[in-house]
N, C-alpha and C positions, 0 to 999 in steps of 0.2 A: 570428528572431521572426516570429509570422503576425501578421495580424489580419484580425480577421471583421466587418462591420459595427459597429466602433468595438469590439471586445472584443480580449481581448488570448489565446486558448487555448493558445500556448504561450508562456514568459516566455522574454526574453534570455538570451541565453549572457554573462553580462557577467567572467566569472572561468575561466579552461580551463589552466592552466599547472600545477599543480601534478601528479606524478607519482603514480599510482594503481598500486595493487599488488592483484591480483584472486586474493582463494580462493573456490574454485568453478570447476566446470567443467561443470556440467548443464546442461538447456534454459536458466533462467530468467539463468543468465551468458552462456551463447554465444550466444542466441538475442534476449533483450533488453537486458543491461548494455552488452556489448560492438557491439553494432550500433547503440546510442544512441551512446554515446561516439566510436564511429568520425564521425561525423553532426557530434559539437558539437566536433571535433580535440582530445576529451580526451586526455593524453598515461596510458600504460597501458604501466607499465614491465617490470610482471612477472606471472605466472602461475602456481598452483599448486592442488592438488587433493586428493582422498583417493588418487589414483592419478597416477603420473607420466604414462606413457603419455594418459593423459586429458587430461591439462593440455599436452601436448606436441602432441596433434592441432587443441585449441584453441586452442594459440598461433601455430602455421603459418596457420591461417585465419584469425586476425586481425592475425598480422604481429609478435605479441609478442615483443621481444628477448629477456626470460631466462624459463625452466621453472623452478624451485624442486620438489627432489622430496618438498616437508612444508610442509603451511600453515605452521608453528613456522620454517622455513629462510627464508622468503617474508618473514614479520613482521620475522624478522633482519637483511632487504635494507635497507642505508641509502639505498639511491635511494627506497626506497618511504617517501612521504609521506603518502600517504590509503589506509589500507587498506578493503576493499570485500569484504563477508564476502558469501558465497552460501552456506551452509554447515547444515545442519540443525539447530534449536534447542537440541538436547541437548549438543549439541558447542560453539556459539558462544560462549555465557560465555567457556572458555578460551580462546577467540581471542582476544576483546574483551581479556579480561584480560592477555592476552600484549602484545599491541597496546599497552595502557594504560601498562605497565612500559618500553618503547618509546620514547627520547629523541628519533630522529629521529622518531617518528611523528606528526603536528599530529591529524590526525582519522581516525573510524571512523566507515565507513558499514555498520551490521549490517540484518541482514533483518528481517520479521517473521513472529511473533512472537518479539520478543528472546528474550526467555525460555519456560522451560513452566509460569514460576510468578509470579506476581506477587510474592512476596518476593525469586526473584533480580534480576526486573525493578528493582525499584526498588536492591538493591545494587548494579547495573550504574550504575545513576545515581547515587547517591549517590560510589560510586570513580571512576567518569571525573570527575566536579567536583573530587575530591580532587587527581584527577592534573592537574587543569587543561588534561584534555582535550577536544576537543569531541566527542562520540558521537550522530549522528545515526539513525535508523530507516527505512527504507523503504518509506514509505506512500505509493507510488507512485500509487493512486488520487487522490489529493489533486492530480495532474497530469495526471490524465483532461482531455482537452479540453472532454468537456461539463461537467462540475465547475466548470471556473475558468469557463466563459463562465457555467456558472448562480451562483457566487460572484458577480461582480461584479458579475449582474442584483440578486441578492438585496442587494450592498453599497449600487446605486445606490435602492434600495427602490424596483423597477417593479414588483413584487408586490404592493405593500402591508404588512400586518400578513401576516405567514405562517401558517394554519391550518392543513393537514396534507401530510405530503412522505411517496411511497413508493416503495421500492425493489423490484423483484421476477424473483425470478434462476431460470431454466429452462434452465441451462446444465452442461457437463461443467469442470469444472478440471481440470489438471494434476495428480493425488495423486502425491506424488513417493513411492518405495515405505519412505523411513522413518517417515512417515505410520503406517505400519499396526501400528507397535509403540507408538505412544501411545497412550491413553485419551482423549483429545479430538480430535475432527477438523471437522468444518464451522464450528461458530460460532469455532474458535482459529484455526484456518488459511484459510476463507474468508469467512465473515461480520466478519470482521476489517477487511474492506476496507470495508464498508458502513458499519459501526460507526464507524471511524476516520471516513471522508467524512463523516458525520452529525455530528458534531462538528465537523469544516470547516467546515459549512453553516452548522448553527446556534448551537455551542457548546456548553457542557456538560450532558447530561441530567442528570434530578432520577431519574426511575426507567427500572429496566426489567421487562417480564416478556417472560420467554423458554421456549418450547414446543417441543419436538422430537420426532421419531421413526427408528425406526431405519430404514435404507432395504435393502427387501429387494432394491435392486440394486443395491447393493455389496457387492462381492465378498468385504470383508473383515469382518473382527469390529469392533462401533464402538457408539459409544451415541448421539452424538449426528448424524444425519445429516441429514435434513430440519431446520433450522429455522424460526421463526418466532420476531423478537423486535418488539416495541410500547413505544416511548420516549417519555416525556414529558421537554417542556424548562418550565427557569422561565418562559419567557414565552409557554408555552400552547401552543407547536408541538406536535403528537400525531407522530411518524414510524411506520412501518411496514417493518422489513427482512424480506424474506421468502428463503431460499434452496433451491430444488432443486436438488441438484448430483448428478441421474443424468439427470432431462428425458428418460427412457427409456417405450415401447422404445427401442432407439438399434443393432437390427441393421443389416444389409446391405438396402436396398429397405423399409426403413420411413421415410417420411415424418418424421422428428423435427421438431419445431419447439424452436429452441434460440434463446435470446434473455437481454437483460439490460434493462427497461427502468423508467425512474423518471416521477416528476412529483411537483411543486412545486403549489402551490393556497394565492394569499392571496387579503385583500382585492380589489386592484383586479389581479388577471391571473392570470396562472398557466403554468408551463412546462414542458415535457414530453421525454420523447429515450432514448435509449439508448445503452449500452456497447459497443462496436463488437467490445468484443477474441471474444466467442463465431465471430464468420466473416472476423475480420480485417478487419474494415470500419473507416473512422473513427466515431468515435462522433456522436450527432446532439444535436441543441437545437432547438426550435421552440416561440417563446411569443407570449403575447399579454399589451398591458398597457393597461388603461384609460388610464393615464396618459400612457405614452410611444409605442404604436402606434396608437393607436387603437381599441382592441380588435380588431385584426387580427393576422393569426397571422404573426409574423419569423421568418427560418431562417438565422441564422448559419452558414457552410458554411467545413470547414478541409479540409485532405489530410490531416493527420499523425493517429497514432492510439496510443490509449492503450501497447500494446506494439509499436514497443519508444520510445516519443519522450516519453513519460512518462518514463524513466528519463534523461534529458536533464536536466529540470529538477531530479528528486533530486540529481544527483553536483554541477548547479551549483550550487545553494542550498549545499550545504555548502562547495564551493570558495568562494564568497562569503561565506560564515562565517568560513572561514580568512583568507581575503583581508584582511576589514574590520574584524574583531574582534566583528560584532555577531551573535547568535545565531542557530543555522538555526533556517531554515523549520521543518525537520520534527526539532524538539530531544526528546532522549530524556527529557527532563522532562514536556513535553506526550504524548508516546507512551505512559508511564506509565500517564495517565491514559486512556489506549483499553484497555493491558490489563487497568486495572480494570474498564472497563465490559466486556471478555470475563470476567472473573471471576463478574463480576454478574449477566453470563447465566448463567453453569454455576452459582451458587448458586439462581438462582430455576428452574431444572431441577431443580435436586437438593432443594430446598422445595417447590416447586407456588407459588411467590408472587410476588410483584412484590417486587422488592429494590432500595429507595432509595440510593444512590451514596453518600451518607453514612455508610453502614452500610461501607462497602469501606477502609480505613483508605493513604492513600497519603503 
């Protein structure tokens, strides 16, 4: 556990014992599951892929005792306890749902977006409560270190009344290449992150209207690429997520300026910072509060950063779920409720209108 000037930006390891069984073998497992975990001595019993050899060269480098040559073989594994899906949308339902059927299995941790629809979304949730399992999501932003220190400002109200919070993304993401056979891409796969956190922050929005275009520098075919969504909450917050996700040009000797940065603005302060994961930096915070600074500007300062120590807190929130009986953090009931607000933006695209969350049936 750190701490920063009495905040807390990354939480306890307080639960690490349970045996994790890992499908996936791409960056977003080798590069951040598996390097978090090494980090918190999560124990990571087994390994498997869409390809063996793939899952075999990720297992030497992170020391994995068994290969499995079939996600389906892996779920089979009675040592594996929590299984940890990396796996592309389309395919994950069957996992989940193999997983589900799974007597030694206590929990799943699935990616996001669960689903590619919000009715399988919610039959995901609906059958894991059936099964009396617990099914967690991956909203690894929700462990962004600027997040949880801007949470607990915004908990201890050094803000004030909250007036308007915005997000605004100049950065390239990872499109991992089965991306390019869906029909949705930026607000499902990464305005998802923002969307989700906005909900952390402030809780559930009343509306949204969402604005897109297509980006003539992406290379593939897509409808939604640039967005622009505008949330209203019940209690008057206005937010603003905005995402470029080409921040081009982006050749060899051009200058790109790539970045991810937000701010917060109530009554009495206001706080400000950025995403660190665009150049591997840790992420920042820097506010000021009538109240508790003096109107002078505090800069909480951590080492750790959103990828890969973010994924620390996801694997332990649910090992603490298992552990205690009481429900994760990040519970595929509450996650739900993010894919409707991405539904809500692809309706009010495909309307021209702002579409109140009521209208989204969960």
């Amino acid at each position: 556990m750190h701490t920063a000037n009495g905040f807390t930006p990354d939480p306890p390891v307080r639960v690490n014992n349970y045996r994790i069984g890992c499908i996936g073998a791409g960056m977003i497992m080798a590069e951040c599951h598996l390097a978090a975990y090494r980090e918190a001595g999560f124990l990571v019993a087994a390994i498997a892929s869409r390809t063996e050899a793939k899952a075999r060269e990720v297992a030497l480098r992170w020391d994995i005792p068994t290969v499995h040559a079939t996600p389906s073989a892996l779920i089979s594994d009675t040592q594996c306890e929590i299984i940890d899906i990396a796996f592309p949308p389309d395919q994950q339902p069957a996992l989940i749902r193999q997983a589900l059927r799974a007597p030694h299995v206590k929990a799943i941790l699935a990616q996001k977006p669960l689903a590619l629809t919000l009715e399988e979304a919610k039959a995901l949730r609906d059958e894991a409560a059936a099964a009396g399992k617990i099914l967690s999501v991956n909203q690894n932003m929700r462990y962004d270190q600027s997040m949880r220190v801007l949470k607990q400002i915004l908990d201890r109200r050094e803000l004030g009344t909250i007036v308007i919070a915005t997000i605004e993304m100049r950065a390239i993401p990872h499109w991992q290449s089965f991306l390019e056979g869906y029909d949705r891409l930026t607000l499902s796969n990464m305005s998802v992150h923002h969307l989700d956190v906005l909900r952390f922050l402030f809780g559930d929005p009343e509306t949204i209207t969402t604005v897109t275009r297509t980006d003539p520098r992406t290379t593939f075919d897509h409808k939604d690429g640039i967005t622009v969504s505008t949330l209203t909450f019940p209690n008057g917050v206005l937010a603003v997520s905005m995402e470029d996700v080409w921040a081009g040009p982006r050749e060899d000797g051009f200058d790109s300026d790539f970045y991810i940065k937000w701010r917060v603005e109530g009554t009495d302060g206001v706080a400000q910072g950025s995403i660190g994961w665009p150049d591997g930096s840790p992420s920042t915070l820097t506010y000021a509060s009538r109240k508790t600074t003096g109107g002078k500007w505090v800069t909480p300062e951590w080492q750790t950063m959103w990828f890969p120590h973010a994924f620390i807190g996801v694997m332990e929130q649910l090992q603490y779920a298992v552990n205690s009986g009481e429900p994760p953090a990040l519970s595929v009931a509450d996650n739900v409720k993010t894919v409707a607000l991405v539904e809500a933006g692809y309706r009010s695209i495909a309307e021209a209108r702002t579409v109140r969350l009521s209208e989204i049936a969960i």
